[in-house]
VEXKE-97800 format. One record per residue (C-alpha): x, z, y; residue number from 1. Coordinates in pm, 1 decimal, always signed. Layout:
<rs>
((X, Z, Y), NUM) ...
</rs>
This chain:
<rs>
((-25.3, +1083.6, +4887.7), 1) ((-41.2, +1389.2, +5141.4), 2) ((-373.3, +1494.6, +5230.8), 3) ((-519.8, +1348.0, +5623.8), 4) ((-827.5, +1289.2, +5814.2), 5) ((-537.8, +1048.3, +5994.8), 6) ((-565.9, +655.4, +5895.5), 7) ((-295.0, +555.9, +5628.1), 8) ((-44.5, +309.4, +5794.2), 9) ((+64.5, +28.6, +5576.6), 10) ((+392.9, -154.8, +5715.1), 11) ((+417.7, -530.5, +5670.4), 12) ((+107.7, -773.9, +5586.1), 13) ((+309.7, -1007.6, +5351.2), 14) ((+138.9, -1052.2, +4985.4), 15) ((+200.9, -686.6, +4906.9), 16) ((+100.8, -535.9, +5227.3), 17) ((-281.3, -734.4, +5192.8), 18) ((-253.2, -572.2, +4829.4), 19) ((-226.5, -232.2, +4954.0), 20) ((-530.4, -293.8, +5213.5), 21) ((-744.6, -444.4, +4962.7), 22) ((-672.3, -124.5, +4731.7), 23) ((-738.2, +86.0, +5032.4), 24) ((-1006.3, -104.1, +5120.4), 25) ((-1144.5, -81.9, +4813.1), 26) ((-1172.8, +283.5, +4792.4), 27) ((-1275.1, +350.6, +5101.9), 28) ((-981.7, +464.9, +5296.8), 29) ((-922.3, +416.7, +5612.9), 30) ((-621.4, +251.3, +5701.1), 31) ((-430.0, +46.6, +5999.1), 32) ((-147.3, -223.4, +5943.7), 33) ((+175.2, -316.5, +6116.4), 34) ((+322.9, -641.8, +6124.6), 35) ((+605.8, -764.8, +6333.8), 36) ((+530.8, -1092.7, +6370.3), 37) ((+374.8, -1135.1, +6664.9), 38) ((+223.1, -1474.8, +6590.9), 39) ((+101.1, -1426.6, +6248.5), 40) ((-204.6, -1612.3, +6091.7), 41) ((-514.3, -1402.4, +5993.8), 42) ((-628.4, -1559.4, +5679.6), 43) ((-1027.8, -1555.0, +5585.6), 44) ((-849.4, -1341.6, +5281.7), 45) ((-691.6, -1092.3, +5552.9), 46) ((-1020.7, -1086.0, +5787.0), 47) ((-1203.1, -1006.6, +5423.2), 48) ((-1022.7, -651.6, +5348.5), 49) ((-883.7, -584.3, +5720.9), 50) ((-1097.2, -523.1, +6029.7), 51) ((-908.6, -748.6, +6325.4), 52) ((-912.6, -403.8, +6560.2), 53) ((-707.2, -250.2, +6266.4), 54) ((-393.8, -494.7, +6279.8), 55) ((-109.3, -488.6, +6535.4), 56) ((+136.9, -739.6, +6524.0), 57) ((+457.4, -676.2, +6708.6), 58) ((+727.9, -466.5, +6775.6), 59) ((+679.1, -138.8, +6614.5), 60) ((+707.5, +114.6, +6889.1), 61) ((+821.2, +512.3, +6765.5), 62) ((+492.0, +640.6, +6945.2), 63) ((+247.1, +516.7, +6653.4), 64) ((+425.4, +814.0, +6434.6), 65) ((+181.7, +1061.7, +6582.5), 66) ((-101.4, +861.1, +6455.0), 67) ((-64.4, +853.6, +6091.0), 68) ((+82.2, +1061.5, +5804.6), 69) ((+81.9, +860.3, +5530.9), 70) ((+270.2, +554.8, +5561.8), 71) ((+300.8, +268.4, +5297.8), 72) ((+596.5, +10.3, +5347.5), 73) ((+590.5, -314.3, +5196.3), 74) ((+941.7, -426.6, +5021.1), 75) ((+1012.4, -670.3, +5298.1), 76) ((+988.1, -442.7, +5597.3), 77) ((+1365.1, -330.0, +5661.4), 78) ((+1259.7, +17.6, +5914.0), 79) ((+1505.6, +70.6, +6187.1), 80) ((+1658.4, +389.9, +6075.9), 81) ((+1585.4, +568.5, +6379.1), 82) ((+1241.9, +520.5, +6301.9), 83) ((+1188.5, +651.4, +5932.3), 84) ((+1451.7, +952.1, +6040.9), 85) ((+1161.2, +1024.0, +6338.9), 86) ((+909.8, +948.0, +6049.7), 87) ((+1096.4, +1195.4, +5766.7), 88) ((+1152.7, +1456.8, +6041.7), 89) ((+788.8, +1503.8, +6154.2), 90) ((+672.5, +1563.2, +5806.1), 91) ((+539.6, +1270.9, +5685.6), 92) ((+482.5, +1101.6, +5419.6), 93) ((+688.9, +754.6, +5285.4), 94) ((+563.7, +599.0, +4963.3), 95) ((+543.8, +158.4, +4822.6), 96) ((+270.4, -11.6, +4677.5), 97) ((+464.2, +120.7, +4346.2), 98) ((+408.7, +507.0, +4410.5), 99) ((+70.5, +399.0, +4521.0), 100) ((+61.7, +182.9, +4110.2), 101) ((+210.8, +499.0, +4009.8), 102) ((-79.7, +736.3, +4113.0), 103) ((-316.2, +559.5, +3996.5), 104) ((-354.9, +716.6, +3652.2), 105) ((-154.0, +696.8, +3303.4), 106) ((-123.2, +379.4, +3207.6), 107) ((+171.8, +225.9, +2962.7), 108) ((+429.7, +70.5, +3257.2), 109) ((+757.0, -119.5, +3131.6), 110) ((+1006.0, -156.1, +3464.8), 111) ((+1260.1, -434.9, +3465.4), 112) ((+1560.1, -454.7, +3747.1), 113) ((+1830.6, -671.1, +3763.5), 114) ((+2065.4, -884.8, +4008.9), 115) ((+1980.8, -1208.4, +3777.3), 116) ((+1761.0, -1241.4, +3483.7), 117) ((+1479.3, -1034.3, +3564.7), 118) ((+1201.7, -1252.4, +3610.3), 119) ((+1329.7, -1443.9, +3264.9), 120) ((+1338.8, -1121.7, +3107.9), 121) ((+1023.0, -956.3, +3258.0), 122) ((+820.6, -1320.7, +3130.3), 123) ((+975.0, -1279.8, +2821.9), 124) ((+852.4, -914.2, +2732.8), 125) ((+495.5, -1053.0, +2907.7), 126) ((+491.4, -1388.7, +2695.4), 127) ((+644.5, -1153.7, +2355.7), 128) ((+330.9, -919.2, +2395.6), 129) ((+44.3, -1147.5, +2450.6), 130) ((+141.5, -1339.4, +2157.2), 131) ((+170.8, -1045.7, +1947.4), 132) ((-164.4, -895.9, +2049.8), 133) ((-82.6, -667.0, +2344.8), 134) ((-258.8, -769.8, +2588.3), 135) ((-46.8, -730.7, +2863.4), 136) ((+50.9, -852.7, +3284.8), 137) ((+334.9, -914.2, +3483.1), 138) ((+370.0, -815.4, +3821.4), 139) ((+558.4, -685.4, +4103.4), 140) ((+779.8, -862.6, +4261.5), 141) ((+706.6, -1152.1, +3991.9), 142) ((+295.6, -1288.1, +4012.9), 143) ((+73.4, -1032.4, +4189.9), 144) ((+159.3, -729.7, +4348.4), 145) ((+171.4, -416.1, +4148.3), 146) ((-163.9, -249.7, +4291.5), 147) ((-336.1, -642.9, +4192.5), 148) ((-289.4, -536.0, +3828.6), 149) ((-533.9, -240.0, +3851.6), 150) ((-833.3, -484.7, +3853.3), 151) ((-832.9, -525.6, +3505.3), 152) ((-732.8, -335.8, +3201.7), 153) ((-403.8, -411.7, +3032.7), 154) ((-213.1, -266.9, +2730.8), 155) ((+104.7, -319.8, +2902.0), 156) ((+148.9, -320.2, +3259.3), 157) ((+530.4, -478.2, +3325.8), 158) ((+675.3, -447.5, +3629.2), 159) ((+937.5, -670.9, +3836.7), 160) ((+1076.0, -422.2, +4079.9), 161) ((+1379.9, -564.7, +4357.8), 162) ((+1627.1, -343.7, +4503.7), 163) ((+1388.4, -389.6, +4839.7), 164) ((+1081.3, -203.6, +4633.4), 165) ((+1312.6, +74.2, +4473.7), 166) ((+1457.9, +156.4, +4809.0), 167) ((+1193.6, +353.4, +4900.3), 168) ((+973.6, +389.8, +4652.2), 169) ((+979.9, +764.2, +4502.5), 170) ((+930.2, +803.3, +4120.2), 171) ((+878.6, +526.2, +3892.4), 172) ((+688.9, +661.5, +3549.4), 173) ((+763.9, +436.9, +3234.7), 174) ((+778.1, +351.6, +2903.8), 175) ((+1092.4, +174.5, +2954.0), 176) ((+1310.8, +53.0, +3193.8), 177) ((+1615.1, -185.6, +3171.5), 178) ((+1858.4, -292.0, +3421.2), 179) ((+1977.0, -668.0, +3330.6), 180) ((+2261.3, -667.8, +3526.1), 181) ((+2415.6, -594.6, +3855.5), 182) ((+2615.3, -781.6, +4094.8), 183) ((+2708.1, -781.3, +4433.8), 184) ((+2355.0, -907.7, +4619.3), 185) ((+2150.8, -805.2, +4916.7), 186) ((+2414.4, -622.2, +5098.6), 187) ((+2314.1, -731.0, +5448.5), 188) ((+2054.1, -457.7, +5375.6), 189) ((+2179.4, -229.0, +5183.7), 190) ((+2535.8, -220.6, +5318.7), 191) ((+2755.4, -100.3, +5034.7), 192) ((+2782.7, -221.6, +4682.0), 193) ((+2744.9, +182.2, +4573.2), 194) ((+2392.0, +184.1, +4716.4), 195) ((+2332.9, -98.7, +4575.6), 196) ((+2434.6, -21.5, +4219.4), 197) ((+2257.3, +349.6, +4318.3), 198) ((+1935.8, +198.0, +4411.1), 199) ((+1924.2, -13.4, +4112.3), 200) ((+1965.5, +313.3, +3893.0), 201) ((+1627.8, +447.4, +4070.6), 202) ((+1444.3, +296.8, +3770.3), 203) ((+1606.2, +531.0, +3502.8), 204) ((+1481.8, +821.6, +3674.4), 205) ((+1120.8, +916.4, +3487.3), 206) ((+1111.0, +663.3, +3166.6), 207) ((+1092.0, +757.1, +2818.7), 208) ((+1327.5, +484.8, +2681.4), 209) ((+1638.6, +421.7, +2890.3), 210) ((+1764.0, +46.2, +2829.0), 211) ((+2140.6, -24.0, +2864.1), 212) ((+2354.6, -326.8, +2900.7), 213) ((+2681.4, -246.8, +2728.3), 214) ((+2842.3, -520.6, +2875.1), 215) ((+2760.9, -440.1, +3250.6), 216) ((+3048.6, -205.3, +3368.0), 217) ((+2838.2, -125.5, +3653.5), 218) ((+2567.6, +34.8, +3492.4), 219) ((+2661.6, +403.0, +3449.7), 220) ((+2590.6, +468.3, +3064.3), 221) ((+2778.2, +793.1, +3110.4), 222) ((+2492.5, +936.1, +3311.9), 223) ((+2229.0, +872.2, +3107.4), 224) ((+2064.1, +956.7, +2698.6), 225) ((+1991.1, +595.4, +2578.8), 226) ((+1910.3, +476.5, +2207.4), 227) ((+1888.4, +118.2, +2296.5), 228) ((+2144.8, -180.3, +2419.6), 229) ((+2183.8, -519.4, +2424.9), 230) ((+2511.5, -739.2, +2557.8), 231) ((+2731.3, -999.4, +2501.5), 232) ((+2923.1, -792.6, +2226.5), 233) ((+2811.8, -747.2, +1864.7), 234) ((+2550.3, -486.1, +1814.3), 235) ((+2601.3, -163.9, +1600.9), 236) ((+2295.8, -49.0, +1463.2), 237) ((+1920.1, -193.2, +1441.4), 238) ((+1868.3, -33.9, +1826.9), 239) ((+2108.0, -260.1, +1976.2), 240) ((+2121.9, -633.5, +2021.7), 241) ((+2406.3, -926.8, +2082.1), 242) ((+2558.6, -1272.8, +2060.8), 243) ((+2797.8, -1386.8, +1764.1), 244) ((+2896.5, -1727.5, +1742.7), 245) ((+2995.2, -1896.1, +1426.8), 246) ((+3104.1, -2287.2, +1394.6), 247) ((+3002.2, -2344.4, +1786.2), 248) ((+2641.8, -2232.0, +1742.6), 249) ((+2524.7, -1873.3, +1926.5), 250) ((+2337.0, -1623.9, +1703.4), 251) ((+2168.7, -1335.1, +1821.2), 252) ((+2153.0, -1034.9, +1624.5), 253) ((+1976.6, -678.2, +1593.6), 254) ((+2275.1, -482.1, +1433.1), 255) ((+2404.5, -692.3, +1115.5), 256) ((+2095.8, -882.7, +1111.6), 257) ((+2104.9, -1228.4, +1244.1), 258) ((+1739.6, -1310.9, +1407.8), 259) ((+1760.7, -1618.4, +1627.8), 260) ((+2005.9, -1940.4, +1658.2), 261) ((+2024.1, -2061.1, +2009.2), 262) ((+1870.3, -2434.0, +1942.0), 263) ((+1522.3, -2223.1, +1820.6), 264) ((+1478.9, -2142.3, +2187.8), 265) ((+1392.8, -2362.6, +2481.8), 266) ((+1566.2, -2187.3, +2731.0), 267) ((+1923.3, -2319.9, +2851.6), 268) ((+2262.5, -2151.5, +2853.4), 269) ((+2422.0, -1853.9, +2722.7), 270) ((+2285.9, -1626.3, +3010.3), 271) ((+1969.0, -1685.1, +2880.1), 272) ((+2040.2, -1556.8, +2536.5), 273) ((+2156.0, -1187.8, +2695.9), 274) ((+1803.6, -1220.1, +2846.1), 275) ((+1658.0, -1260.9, +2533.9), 276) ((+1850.5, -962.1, +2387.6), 277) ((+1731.7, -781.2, +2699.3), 278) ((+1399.7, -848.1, +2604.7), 279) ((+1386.7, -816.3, +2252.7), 280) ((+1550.4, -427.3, +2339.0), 281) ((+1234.8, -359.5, +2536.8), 282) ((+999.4, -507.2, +2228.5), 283) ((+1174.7, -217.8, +1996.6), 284) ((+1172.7, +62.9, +2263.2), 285) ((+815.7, +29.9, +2233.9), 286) ((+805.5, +74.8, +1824.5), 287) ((+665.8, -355.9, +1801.7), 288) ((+764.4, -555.1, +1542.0), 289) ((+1095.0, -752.1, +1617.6), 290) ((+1017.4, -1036.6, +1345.2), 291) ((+672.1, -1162.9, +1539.8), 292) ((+834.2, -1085.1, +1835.4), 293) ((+1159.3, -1389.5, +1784.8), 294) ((+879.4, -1595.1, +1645.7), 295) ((+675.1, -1546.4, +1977.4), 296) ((+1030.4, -1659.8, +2182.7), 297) ((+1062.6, -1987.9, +1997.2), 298) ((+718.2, -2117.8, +2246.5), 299) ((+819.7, -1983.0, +2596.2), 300) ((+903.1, -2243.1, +2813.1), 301) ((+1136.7, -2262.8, +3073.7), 302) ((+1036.0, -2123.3, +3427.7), 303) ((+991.0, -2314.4, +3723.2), 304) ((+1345.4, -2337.5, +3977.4), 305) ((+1556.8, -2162.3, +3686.8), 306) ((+1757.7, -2409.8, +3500.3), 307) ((+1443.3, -2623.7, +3481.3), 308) ((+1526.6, -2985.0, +3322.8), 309) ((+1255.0, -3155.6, +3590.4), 310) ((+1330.7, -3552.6, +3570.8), 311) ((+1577.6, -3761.6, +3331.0), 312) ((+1650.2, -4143.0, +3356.2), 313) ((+1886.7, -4369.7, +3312.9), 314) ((+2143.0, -4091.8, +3185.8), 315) ((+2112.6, -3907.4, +3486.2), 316) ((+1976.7, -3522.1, +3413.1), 317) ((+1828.7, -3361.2, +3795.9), 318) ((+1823.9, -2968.3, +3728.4), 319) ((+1614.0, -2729.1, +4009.0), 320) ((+1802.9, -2379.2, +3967.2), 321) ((+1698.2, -2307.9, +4313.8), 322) ((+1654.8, -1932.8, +4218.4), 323) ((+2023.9, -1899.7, +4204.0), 324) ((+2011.6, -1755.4, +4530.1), 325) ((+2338.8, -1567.9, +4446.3), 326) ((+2749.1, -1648.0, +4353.1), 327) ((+2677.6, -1495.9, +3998.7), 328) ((+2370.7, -1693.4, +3945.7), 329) ((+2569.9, -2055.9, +4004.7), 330) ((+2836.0, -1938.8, +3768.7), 331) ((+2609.5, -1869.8, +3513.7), 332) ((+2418.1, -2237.9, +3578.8), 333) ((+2788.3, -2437.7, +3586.9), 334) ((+2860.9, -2230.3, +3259.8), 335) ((+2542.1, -2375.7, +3088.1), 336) ((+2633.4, -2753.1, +3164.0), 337) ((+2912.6, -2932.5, +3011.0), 338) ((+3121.4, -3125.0, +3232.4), 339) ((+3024.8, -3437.8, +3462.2), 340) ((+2847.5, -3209.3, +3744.8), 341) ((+2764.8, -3277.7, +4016.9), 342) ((+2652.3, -2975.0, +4217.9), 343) ((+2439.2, -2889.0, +4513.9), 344) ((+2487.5, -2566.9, +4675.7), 345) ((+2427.5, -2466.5, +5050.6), 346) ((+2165.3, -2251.8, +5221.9), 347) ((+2231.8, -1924.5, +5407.1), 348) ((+2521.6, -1708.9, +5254.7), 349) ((+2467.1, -1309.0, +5122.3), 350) ((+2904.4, -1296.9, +5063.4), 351) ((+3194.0, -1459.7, +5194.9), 352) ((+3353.8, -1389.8, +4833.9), 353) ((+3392.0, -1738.2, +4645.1), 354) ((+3705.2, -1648.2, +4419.6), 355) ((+3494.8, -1607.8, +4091.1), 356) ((+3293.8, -1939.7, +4200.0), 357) ((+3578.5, -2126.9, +4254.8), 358) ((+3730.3, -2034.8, +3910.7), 359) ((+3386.5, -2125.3, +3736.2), 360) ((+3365.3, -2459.7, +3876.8), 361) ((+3707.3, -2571.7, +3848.5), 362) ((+3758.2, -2902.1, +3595.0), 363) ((+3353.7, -2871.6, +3547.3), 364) ((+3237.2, -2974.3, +3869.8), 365) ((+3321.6, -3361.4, +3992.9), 366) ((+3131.7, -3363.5, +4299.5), 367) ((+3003.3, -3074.5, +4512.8), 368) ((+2786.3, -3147.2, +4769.1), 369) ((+2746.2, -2868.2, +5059.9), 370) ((+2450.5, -2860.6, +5281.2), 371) ((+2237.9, -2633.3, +5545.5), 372) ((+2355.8, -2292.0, +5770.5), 373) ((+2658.5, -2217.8, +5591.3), 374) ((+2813.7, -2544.7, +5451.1), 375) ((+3104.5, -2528.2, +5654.6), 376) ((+3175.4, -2193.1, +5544.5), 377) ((+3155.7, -2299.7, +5187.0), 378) ((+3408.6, -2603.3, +5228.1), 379) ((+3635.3, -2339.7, +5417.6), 380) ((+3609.8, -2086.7, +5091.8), 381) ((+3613.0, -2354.6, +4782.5), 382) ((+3858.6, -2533.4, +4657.4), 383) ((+3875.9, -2551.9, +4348.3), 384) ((+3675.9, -2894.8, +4386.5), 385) ((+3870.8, -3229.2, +4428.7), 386) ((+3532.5, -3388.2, +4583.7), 387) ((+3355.0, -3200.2, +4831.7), 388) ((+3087.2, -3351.5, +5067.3), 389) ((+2902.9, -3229.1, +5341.0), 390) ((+2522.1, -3300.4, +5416.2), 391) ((+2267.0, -3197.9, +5684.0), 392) ((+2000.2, -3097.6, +5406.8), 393) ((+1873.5, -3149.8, +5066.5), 394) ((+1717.0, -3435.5, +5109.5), 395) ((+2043.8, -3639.7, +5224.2), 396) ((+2234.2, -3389.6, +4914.0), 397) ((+1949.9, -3598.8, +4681.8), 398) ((+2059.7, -3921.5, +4812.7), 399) ((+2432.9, -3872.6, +4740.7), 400) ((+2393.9, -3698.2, +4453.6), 401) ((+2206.5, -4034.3, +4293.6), 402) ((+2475.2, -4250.2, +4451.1), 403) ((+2804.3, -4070.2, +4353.0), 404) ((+2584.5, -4057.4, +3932.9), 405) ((+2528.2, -4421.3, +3918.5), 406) ((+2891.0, -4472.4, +4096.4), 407) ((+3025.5, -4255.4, +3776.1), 408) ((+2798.7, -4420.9, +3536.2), 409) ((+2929.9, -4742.9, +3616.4), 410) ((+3245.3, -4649.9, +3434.9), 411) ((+3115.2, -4395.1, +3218.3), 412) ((+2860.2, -4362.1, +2963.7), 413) ((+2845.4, -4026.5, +2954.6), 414) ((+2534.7, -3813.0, +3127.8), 415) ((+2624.3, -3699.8, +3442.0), 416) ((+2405.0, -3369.4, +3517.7), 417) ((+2283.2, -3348.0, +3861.0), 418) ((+2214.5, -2996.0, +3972.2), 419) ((+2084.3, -2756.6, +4304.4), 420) ((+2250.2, -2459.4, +4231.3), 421) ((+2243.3, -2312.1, +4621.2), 422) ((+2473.2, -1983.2, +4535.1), 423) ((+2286.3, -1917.0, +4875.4), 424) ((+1944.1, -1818.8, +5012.3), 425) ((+1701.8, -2047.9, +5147.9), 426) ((+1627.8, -1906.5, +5431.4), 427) ((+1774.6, -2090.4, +5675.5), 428) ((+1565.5, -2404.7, +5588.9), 429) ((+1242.9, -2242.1, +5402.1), 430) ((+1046.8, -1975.3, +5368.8), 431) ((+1115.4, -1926.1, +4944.5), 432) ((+1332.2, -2015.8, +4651.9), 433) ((+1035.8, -2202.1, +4535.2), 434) ((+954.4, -2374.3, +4836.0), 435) ((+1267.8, -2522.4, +4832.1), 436) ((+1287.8, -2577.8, +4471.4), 437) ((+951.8, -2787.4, +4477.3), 438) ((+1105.3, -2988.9, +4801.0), 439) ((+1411.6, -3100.0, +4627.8), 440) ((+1187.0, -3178.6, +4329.6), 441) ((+1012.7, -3370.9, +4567.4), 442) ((+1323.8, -3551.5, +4689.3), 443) ((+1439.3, -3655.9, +4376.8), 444) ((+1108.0, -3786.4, +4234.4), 445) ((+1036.8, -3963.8, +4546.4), 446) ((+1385.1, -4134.7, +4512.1), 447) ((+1276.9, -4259.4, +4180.4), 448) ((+959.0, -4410.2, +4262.8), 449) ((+748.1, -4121.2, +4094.3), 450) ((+563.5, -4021.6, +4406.6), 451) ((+521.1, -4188.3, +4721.9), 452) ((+577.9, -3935.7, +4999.8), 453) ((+665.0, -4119.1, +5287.5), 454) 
</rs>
């Protein structure tokens, strides 16, 4: 951070920005934060680490420049780009929470990225470690923030970081880093798919092990040195991991060696068992042991609003995937699940591309039920699907669901999976994945008589 008698500024008081002012806070620094939210809540936990003279909620005006020259941005804050030029021309200084983490002293940090998969992956290398003896904590953009690890001492540090945290964020020191994958996501930020994929390839940049899909063509292995791999392919040597199927059942090996079967893990769905590759790459960058380490996957448990197998009666299976907040995440669901679907998708829309989605669902999917901002636009783009419906909300998307399963069932023995896949953001209706998640959970229990909400 560049030297000042001047206040530090810290952009944004989401979960990260009160991070950074506790840190601050902390050790002593002096510091002012700016929210845009005009009617924001001050928490007993904000009023604790932030004096109320030194927070100003509302527009950010250029003028404030001149009062600071250190500024910390918080992943959600998207700057106008006249300001950070004015910032960036007058000498100042731009860092995250993560260059802040970075700072901080030498500590061992493993940094996972990804469109999809990286909070599977980053739990996995978390769960993997702790059960091996490492002690070791997740955070980031997954759990606390990055500076809320600091507090205690860890082995391993492991860090979720989102295209929104690498954006700005300056150097990113690691053991190793590994991209899961990358797809088209976030653009009504970052604008072009080449930033995108660019930003994304910020977390190469200072690690000591380089981690590589081979099956990602957007990940540029002709750039980088790299020693290990995983993907959907079969691996070459004892560095690199993969998926070979033989009579129906999915294998994953570490070169020749086969180390897991796909029923020895809890986790659903073929996308999951590239994760565990992912993983399992990490484990051996770092020189563990990869035996204890596929004993260690055969207890983690599924994660809350991914794939998560929440209620079952009456051979009707309700599956929360609310996290699939993108086209390549709902693929990668429908893909897991045999046929008799019914899907749920709706929310706010990041594309207006459906062509791979439509060829995913097509002969899987019976019933598709559209709801919230953007359902018309998703009955304009699909149709691949015979039966398409189209609901205010979730909570009417529950209701049908049930009625067009027992409809089916009535003729059919067969389970009929039921399943919110959104292919959308929630933010038209909540604040979170997870909120909305827990609210259809909520729908679908209450339907059943399990809780009483009304």
């Amino acid at each position: 951070m560049k030297k000042s008698n001047l206040p530090i500024a810290i952009l944004g008081l989401g979960k990260t920005g009160l991070s950074i002012a506790k840190y601050f806070h902390r050790n002593n620094q002096k510091f002012i934060v700016y929210d845009t939210r005009k009617n924001l809540v001050l928490t007993n936990e904000i009023k604790k680490y932030i004096k109320i003279e030194n927070i100003i909620l509302g527009e950010i005006k250029n003028n404030f420049i001149c009062q600071h020259d250190n500024f910390i941005i918080s992943p959600g804050v998207n700057l106008d780009k006249k300001i950070l030029e004015e910032i960036k021309n007058n000498n100042k200084n731009i860092q995250t929470d993560i260059d802040i983490f970075n700072e901080s002293g030498d500590k061992k940090v493993i940094c996972i990225t990804g469109s999809n998969g990286k909070t599977t992956v980053t739990s996995i290398v978390e769960h993997i470690l702790n059960k091996i003896g490492k002690k070791s904590k997740a955070g980031g953009n997954i759990g606390l923030p990055a500076l809320e690890l600091l507090y205690e001492d860890y082995e391993y540090y492991i860090l979720e970081l989102s295209s929104f945290q690498l954006e700005m964020t300056k150097q990113i020191k690691s053991e190793s880093s590994l991209i899961t994958n990358i797809t088209p996501d976030h653009l009504d930020r970052h604008k072009t798919f080449k930033n995108y994929i660019n930003i994304k390839h910020k977390i190469f940049d200072n690690t000591k092990n380089i981690i590589i899909n081979r099956s990602d063509k957007n990940i540029k292995k002709n750039k980088y040195n790299f020693k290990y791999t995983f993907g959907t392919d079969s691996p070459e040597d004892e560095n690199s991991f993969g998926i070979n199927s033989m009579k129906g059942i999915n294998y994953i090996y570490q070169g020749s060696e086969k180390i897991l079967n796909e029923h020895d893990t809890k986790l659903i769905g073929y996308h999951n068992l590239v994760n565990i590759c992912s993983a399992l790459a990490v484990i051996k960058s770092l020189g563990l042991n990869i035996k204890n380490s596929t004993e260690s996957i055969k207890s983690f448990e599924i994660l809350e609003h991914r794939m998560e197998n929440f209620y079952y009666e009456n051979n009707i299976r309700w599956i929360n995937d609310s996290k699939a907040t993108n086209v390549e995440s709902t693929i990668s669901a429908v893909n897991s699940l045999k046929n008799n679907i019914i899907l749920l998708m709706g929310g706010r829309s990041k594309t207006n591309d459906y062509a791979e989605l439509n060829t995913a669902i097509s002969g899987k999917v019976k019933h598709l039920i559209l709801f919230g901002e953007c359902k018309d636009l998703l009955f304009e783009k699909i149709k691949s699907v015979e039966n398409i419906i189209r609901v205010k909300d979730i909570d009417s998307a529950v209701i049908k669901a049930n009625y067009l399963a027992n409809n089916f069932l009535e003729k059919s023995k067969n389970n009929v999976n039921i399943i919110l896949s959104p292919a959308c953001s929630s933010y038209d209706s909540f604040i979170s994945y997870e909120e909305r998640g827990n609210f259809f959970k909520k729908c679908v229990l209450n339907l059943n008589g399990i809780i009483n909400d009304k």
